[in-house]
PyMOL Python script that loads the backbone (N, CA, C, O; Angstrom):
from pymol import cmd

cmd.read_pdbstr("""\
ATOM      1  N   UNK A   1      67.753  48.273 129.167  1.00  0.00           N
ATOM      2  CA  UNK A   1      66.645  48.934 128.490  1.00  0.00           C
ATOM      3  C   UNK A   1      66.124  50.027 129.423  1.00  0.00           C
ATOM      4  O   UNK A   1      66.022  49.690 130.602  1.00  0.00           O
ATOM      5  N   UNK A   2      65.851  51.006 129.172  1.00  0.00           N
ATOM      6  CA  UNK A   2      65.514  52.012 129.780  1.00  0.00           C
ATOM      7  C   UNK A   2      63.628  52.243 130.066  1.00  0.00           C
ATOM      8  O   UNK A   2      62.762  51.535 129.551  1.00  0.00           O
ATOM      9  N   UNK A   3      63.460  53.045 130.713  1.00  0.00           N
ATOM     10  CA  UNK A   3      61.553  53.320 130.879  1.00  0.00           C
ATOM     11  C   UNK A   3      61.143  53.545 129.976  1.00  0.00           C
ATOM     12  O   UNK A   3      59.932  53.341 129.893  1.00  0.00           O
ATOM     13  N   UNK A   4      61.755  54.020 128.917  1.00  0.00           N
ATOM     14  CA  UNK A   4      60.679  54.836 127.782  1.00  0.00           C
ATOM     15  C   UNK A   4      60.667  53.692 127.094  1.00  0.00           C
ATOM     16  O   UNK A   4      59.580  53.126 127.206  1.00  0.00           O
ATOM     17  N   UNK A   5      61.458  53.109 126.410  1.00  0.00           N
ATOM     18  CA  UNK A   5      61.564  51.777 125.503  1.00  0.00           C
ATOM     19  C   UNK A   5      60.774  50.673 126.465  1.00  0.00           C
ATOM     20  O   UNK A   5      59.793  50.207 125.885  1.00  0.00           O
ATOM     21  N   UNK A   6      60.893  50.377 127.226  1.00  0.00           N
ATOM     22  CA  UNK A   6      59.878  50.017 128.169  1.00  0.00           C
ATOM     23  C   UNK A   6      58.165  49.825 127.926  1.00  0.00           C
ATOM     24  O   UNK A   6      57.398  48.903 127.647  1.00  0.00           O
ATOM     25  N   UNK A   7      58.083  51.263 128.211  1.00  0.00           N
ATOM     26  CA  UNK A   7      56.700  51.916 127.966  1.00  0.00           C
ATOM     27  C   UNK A   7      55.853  51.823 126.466  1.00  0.00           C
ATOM     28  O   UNK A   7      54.649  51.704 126.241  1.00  0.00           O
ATOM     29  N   UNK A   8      57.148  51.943 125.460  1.00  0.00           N
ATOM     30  CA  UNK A   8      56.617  52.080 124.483  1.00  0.00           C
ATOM     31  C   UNK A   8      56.621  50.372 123.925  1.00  0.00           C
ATOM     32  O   UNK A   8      55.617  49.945 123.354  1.00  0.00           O
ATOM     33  N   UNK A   9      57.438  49.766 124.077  1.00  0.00           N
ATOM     34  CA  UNK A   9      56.976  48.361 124.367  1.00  0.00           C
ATOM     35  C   UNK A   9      55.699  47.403 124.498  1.00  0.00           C
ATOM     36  O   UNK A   9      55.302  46.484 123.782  1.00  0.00           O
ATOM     37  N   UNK A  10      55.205  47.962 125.684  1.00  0.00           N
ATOM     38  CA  UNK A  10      53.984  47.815 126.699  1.00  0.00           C
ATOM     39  C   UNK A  10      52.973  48.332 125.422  1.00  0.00           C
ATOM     40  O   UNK A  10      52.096  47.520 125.125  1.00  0.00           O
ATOM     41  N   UNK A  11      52.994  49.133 124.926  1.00  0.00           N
ATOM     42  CA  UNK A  11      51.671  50.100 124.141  1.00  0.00           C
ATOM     43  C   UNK A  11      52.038  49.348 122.467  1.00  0.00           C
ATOM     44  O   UNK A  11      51.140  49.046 121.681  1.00  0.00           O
ATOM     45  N   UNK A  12      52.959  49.227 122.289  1.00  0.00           N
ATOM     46  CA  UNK A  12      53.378  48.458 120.916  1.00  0.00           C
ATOM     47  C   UNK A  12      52.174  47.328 120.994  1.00  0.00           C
ATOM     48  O   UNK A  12      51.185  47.258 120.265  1.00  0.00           O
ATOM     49  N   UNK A  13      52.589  46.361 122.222  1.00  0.00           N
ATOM     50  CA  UNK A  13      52.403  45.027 122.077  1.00  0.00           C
ATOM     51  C   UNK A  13      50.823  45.118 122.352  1.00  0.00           C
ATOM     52  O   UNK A  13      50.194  44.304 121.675  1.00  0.00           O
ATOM     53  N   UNK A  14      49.838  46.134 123.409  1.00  0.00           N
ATOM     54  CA  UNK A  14      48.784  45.998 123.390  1.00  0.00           C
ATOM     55  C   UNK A  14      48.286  46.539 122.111  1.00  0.00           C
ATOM     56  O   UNK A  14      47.466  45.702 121.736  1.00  0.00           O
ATOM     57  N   UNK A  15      48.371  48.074 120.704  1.00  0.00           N
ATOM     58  CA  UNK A  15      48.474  48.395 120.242  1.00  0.00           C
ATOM     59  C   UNK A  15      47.784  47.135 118.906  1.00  0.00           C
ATOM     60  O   UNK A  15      46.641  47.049 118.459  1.00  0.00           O
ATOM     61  N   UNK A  16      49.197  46.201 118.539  1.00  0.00           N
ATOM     62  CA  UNK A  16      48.726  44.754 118.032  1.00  0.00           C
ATOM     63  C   UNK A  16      47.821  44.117 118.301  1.00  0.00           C
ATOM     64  O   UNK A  16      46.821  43.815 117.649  1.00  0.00           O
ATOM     65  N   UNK A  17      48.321  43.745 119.856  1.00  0.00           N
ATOM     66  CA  UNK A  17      47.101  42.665 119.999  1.00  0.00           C
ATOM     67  C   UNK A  17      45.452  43.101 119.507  1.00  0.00           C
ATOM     68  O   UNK A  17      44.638  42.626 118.715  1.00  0.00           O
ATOM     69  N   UNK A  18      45.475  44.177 120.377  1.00  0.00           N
ATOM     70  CA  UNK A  18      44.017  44.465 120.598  1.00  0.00           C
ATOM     71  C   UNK A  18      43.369  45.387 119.159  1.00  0.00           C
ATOM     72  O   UNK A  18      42.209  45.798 119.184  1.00  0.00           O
ATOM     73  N   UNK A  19      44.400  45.663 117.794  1.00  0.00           N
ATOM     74  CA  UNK A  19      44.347  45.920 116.812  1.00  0.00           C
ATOM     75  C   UNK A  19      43.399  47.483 116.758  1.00  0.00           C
ATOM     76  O   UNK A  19      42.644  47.825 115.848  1.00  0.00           O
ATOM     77  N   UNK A  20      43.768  48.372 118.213  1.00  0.00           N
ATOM     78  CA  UNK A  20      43.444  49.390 118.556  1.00  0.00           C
ATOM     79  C   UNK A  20      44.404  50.731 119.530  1.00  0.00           C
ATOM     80  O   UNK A  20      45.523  50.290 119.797  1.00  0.00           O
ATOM     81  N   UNK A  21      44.259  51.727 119.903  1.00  0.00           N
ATOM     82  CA  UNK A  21      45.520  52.320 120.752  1.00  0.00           C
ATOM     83  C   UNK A  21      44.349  52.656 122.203  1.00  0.00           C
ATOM     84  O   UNK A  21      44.913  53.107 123.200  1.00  0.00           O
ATOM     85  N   UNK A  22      43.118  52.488 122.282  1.00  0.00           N
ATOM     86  CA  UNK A  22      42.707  52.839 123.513  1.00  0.00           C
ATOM     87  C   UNK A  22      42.815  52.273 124.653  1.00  0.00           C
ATOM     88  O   UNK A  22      42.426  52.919 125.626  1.00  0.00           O
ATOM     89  N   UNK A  23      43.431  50.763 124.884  1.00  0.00           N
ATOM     90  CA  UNK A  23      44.197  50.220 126.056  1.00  0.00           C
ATOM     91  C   UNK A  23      45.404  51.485 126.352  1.00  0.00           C
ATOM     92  O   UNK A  23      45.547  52.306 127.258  1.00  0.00           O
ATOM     93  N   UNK A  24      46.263  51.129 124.935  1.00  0.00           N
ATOM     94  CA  UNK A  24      47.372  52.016 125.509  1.00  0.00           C
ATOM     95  C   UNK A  24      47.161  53.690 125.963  1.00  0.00           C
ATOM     96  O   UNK A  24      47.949  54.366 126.624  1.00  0.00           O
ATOM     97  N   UNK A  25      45.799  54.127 125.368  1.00  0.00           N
ATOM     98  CA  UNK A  25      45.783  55.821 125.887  1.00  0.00           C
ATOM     99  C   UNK A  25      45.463  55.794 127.362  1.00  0.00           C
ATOM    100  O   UNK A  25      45.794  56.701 128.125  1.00  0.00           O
ATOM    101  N   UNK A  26      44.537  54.277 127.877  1.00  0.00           N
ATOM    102  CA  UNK A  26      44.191  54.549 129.091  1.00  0.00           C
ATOM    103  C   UNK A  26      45.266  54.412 129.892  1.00  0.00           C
ATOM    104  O   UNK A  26      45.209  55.123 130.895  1.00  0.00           O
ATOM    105  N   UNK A  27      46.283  53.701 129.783  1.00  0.00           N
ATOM    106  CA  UNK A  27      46.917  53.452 130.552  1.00  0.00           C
ATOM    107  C   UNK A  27      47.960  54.339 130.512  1.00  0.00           C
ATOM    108  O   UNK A  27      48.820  54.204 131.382  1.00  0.00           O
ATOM    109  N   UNK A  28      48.090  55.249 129.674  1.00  0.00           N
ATOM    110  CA  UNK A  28      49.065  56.375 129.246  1.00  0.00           C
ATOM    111  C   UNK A  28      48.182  57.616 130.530  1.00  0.00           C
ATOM    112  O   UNK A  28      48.699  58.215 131.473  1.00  0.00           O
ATOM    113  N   UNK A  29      47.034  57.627 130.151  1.00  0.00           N
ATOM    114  CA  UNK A  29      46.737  58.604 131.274  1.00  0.00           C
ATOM    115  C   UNK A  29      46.470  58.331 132.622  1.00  0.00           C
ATOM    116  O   UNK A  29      46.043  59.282 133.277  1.00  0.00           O
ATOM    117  N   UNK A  30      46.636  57.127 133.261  1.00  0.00           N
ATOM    118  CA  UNK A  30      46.937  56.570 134.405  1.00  0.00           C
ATOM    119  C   UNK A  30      48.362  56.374 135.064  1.00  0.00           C
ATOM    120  O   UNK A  30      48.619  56.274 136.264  1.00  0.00           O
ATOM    121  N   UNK A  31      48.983  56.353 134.283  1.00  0.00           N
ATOM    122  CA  UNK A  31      50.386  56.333 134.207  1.00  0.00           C
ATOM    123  C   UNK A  31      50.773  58.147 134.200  1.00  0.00           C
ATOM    124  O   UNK A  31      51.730  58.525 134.876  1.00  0.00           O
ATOM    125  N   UNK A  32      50.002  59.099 133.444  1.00  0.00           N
ATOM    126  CA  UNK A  32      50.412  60.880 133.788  1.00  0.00           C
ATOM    127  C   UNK A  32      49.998  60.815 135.270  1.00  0.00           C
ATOM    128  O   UNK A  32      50.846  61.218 136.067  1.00  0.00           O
ATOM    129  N   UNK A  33      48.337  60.187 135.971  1.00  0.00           N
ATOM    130  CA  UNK A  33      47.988  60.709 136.593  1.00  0.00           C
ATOM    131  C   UNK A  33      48.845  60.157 137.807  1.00  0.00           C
ATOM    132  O   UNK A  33      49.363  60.969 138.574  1.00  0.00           O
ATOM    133  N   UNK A  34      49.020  58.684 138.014  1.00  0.00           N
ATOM    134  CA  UNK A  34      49.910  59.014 139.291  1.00  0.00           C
ATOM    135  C   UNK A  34      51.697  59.176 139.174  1.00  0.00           C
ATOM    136  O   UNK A  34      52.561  58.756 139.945  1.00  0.00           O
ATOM    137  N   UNK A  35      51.842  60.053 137.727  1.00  0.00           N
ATOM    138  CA  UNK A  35      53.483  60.762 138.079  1.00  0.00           C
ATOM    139  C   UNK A  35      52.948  62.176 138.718  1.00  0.00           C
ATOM    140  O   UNK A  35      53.533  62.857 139.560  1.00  0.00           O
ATOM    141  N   UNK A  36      51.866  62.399 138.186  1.00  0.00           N
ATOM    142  CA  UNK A  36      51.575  64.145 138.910  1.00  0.00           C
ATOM    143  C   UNK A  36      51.349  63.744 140.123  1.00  0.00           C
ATOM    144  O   UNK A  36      51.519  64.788 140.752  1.00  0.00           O
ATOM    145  N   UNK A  37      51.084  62.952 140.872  1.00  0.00           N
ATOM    146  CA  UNK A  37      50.425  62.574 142.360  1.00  0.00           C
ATOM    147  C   UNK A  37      51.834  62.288 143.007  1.00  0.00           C
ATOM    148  O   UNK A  37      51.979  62.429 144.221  1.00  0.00           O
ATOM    149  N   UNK A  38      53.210  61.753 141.928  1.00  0.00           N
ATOM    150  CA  UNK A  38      54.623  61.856 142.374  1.00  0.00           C
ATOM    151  C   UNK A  38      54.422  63.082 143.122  1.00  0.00           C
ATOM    152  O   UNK A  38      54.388  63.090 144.352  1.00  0.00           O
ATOM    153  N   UNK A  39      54.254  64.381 142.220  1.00  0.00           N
ATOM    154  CA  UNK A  39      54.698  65.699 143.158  1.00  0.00           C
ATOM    155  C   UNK A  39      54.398  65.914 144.109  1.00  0.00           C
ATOM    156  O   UNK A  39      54.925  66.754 144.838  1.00  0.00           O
ATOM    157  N   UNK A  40      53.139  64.973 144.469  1.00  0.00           N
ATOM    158  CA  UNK A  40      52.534  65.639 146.126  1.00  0.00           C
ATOM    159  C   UNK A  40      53.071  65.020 146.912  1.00  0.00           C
ATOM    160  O   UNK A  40      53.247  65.545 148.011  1.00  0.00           O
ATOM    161  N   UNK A  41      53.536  63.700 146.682  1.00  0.00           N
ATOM    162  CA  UNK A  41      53.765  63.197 147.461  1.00  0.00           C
ATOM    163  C   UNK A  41      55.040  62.453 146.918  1.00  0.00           C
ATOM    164  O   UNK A  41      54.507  61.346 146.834  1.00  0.00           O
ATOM    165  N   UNK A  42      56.522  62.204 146.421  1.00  0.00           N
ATOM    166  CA  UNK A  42      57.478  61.703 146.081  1.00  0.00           C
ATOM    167  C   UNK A  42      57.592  60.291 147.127  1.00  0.00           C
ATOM    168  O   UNK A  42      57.965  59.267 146.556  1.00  0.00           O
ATOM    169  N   UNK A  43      57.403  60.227 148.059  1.00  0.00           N
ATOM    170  CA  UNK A  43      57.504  59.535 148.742  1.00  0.00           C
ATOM    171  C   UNK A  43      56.494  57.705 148.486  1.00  0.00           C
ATOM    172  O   UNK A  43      56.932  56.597 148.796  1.00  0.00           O
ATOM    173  N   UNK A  44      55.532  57.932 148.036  1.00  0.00           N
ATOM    174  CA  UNK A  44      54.344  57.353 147.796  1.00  0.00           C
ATOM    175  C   UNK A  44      54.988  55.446 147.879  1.00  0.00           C
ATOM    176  O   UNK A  44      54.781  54.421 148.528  1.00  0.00           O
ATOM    177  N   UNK A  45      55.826  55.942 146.759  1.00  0.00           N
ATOM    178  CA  UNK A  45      56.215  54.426 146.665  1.00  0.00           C
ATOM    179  C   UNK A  45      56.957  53.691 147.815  1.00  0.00           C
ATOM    180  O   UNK A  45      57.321  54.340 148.796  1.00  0.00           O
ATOM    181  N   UNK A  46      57.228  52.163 147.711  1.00  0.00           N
ATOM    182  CA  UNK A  46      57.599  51.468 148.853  1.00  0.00           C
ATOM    183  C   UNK A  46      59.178  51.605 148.172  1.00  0.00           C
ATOM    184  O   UNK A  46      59.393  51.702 146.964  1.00  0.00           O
ATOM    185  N   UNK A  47      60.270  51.589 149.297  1.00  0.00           N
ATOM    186  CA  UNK A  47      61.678  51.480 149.057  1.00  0.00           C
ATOM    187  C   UNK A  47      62.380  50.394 148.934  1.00  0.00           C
ATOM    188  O   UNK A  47      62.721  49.897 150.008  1.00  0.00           O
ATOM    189  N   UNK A  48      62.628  49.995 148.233  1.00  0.00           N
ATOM    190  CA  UNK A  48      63.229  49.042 147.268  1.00  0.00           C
ATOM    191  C   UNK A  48      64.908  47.941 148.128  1.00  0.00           C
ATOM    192  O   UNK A  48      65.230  48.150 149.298  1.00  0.00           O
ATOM    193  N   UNK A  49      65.222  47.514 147.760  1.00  0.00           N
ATOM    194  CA  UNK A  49      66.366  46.262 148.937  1.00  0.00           C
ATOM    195  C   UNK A  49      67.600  47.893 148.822  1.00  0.00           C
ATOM    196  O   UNK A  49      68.085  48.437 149.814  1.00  0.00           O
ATOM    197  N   UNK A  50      67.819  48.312 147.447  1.00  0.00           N
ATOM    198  CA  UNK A  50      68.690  48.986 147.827  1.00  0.00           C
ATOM    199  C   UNK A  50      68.985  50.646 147.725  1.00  0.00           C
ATOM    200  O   UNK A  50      69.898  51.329 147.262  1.00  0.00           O
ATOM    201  N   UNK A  51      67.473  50.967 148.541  1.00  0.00           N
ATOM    202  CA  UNK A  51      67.639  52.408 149.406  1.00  0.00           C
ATOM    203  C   UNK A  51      67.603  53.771 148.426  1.00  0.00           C
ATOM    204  O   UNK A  51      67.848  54.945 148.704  1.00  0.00           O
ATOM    205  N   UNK A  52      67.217  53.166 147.221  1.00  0.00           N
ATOM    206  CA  UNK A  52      67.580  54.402 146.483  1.00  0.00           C
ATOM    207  C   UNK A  52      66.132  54.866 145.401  1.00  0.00           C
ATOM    208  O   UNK A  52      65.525  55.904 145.137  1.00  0.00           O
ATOM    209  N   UNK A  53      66.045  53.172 144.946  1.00  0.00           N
ATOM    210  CA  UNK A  53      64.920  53.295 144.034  1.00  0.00           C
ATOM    211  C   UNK A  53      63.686  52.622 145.058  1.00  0.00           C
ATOM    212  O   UNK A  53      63.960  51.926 146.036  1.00  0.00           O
ATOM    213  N   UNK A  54      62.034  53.032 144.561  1.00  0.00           N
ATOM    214  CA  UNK A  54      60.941  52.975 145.065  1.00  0.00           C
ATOM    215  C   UNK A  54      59.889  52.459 144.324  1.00  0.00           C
ATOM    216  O   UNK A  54      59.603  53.278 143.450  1.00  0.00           O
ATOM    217  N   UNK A  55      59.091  51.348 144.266  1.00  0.00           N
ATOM    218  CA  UNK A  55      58.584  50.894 143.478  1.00  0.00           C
ATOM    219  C   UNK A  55      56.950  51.199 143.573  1.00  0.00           C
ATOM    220  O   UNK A  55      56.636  51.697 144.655  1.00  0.00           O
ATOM    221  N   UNK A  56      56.222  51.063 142.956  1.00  0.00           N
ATOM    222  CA  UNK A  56      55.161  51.667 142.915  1.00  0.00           C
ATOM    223  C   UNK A  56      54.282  50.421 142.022  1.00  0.00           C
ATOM    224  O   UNK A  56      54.907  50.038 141.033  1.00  0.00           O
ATOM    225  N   UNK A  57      53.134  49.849 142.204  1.00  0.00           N
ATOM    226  CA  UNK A  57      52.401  49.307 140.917  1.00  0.00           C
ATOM    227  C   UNK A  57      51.180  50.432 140.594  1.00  0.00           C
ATOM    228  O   UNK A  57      50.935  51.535 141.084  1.00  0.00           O
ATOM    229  N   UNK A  58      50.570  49.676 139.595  1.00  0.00           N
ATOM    230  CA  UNK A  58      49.429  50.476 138.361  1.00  0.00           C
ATOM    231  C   UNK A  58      49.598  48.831 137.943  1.00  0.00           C
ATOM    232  O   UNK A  58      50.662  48.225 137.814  1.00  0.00           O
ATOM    233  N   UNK A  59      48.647  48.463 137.825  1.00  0.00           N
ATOM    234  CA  UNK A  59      47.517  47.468 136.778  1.00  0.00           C
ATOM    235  C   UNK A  59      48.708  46.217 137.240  1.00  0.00           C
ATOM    236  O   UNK A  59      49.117  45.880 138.351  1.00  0.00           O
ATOM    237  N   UNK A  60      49.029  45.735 135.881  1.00  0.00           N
ATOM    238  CA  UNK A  60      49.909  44.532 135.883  1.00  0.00           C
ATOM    239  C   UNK A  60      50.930  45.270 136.227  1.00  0.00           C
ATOM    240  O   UNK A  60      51.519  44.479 136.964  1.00  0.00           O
ATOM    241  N   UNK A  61      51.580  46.254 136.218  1.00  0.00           N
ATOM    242  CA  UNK A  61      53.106  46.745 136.339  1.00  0.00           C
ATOM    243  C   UNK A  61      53.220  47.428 137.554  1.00  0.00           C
ATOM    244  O   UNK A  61      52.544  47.897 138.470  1.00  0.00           O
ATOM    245  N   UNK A  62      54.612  47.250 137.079  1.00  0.00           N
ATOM    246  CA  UNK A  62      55.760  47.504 138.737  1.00  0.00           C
ATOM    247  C   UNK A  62      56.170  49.073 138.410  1.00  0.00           C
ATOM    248  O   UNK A  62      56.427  48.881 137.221  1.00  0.00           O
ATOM    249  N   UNK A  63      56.422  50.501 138.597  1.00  0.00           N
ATOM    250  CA  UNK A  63      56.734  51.349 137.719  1.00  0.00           C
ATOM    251  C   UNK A  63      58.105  51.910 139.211  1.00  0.00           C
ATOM    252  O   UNK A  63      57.823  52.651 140.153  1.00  0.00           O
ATOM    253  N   UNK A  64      59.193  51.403 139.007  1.00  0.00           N
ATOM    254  CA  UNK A  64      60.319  51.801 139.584  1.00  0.00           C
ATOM    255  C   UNK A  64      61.004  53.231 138.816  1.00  0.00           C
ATOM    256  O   UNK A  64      61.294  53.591 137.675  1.00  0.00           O
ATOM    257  N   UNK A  65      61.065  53.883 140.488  1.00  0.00           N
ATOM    258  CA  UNK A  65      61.956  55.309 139.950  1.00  0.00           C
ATOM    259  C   UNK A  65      62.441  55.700 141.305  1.00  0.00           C
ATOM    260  O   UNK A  65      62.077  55.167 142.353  1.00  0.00           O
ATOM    261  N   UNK A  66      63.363  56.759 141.182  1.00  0.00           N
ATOM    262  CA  UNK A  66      64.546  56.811 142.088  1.00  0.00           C
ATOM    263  C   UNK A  66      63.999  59.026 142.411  1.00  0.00           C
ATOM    264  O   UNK A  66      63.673  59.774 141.489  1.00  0.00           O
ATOM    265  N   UNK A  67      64.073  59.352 143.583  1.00  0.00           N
ATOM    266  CA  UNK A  67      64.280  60.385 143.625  1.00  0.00           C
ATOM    267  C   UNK A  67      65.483  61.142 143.699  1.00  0.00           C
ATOM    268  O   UNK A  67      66.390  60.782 144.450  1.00  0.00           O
ATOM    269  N   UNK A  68      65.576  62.198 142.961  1.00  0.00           N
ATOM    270  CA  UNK A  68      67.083  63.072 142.584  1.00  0.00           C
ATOM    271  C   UNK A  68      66.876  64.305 143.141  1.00  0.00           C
ATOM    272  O   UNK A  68      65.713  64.379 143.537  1.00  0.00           O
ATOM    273  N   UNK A  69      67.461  65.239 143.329  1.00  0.00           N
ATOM    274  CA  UNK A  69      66.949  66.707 143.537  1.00  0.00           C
ATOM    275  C   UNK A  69      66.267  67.520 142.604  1.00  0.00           C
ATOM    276  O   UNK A  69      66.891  67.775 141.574  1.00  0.00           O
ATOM    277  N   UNK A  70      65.528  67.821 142.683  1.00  0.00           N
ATOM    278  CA  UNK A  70      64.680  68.492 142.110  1.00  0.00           C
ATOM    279  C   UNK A  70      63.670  67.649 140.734  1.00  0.00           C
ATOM    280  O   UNK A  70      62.682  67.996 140.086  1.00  0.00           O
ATOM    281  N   UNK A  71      64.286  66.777 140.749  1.00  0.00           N
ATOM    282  CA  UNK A  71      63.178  65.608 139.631  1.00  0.00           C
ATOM    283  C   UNK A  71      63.244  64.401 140.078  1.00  0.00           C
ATOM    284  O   UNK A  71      63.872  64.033 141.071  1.00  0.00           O
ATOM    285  N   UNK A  72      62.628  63.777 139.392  1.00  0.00           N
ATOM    286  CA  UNK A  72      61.760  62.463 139.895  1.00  0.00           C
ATOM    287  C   UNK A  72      62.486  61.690 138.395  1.00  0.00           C
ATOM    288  O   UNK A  72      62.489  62.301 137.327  1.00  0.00           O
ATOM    289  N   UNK A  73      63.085  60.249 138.541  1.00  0.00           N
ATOM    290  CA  UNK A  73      63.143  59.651 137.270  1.00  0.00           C
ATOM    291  C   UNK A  73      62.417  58.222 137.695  1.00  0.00           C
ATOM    292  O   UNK A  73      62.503  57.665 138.789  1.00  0.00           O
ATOM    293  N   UNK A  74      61.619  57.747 136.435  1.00  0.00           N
ATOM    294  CA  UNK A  74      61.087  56.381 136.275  1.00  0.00           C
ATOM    295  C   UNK A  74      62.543  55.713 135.955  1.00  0.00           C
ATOM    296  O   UNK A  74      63.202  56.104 134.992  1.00  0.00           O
ATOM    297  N   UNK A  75      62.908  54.889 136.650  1.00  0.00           N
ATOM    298  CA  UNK A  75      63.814  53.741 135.916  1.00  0.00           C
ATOM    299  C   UNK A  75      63.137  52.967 135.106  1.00  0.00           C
ATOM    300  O   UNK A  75      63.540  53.087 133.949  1.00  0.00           O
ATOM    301  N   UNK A  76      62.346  52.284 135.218  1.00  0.00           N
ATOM    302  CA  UNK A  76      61.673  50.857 134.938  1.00  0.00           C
ATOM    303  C   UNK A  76      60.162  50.797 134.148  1.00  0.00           C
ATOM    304  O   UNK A  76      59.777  51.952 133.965  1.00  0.00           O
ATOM    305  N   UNK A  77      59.402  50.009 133.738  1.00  0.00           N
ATOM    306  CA  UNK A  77      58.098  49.309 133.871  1.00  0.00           C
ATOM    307  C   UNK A  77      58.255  48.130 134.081  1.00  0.00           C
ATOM    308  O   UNK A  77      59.051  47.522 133.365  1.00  0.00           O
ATOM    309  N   UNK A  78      57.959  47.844 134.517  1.00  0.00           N
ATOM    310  CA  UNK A  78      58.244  45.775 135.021  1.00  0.00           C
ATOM    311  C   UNK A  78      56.806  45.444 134.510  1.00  0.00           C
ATOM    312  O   UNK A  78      55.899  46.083 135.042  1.00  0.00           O
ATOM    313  N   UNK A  79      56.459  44.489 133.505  1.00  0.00           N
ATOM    314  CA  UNK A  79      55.489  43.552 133.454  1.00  0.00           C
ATOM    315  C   UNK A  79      55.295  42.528 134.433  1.00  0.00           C
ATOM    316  O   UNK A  79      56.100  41.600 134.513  1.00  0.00           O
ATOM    317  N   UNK A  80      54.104  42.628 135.333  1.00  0.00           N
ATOM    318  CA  UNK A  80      54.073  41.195 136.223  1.00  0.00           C
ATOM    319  C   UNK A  80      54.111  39.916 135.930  1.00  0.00           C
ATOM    320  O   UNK A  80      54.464  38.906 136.539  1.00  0.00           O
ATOM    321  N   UNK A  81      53.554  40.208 134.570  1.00  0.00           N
ATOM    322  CA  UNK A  81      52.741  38.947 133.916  1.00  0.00           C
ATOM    323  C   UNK A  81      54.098  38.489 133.137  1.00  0.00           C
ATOM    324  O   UNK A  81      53.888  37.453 132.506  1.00  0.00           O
ATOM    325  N   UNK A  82      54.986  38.810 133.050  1.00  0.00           N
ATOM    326  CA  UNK A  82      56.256  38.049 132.905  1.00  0.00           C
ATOM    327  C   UNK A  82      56.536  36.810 133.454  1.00  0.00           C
ATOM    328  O   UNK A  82      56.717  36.750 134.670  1.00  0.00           O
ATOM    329  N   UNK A  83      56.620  35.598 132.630  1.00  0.00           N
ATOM    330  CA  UNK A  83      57.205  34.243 133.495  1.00  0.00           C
ATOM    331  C   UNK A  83      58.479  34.290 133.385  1.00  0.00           C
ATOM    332  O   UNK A  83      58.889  34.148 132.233  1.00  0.00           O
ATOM    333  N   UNK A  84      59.573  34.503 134.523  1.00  0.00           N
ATOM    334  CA  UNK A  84      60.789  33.783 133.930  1.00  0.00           C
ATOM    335  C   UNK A  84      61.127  32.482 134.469  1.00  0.00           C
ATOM    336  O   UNK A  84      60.986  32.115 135.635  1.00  0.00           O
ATOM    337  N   UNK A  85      61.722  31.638 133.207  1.00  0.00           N
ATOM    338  CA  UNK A  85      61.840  30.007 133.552  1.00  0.00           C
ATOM    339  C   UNK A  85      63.396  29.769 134.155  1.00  0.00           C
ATOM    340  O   UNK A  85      63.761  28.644 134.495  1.00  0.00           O
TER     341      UNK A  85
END
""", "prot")
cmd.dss("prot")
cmd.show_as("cartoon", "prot")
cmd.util.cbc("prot")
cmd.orient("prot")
């Protein structure tokens, strides 16, 4: 599954629950504000077991992405609040 399906996931399921979209706008503009804070600093996040991708949290989530030349890609959103059994 990729970041965007991911993301849109995440905003689906609060979307329902909360039988509103302003969880998901806040966290949509917390989520712009530290990819623009990517540019100042690409580095920001901690480096990951294998050297390539950098993980970063925001709220409950993990938001993994990898630097390329000249762009920045999100791999991931990881839910914390995930149990796996």
């Amino acid at each position: 599954m990729n970041a965007s399906i991911e993301l849109r996931h995440i905003f689906e399921y609060f979307n329902q629950r909360n039988k509103c979209i302003q969880y998901s706008l806040k966290l949509l503009s917390e989520i712009d504000d530290l990819v623009a804070h990517f540019s100042d600093n690409e580095l920001i996040g901690r480096l990951t077991s294998n050297k390539t991708t950098r993980i970063i949290p925001i709220r409950e989530y993990l938001i993994f992405y990898e630097i390329h030349q000249g762009y920045i890609q999100i791999i991931s959103f990881w839910d914390n609040r995930l149990i796996i059994n």
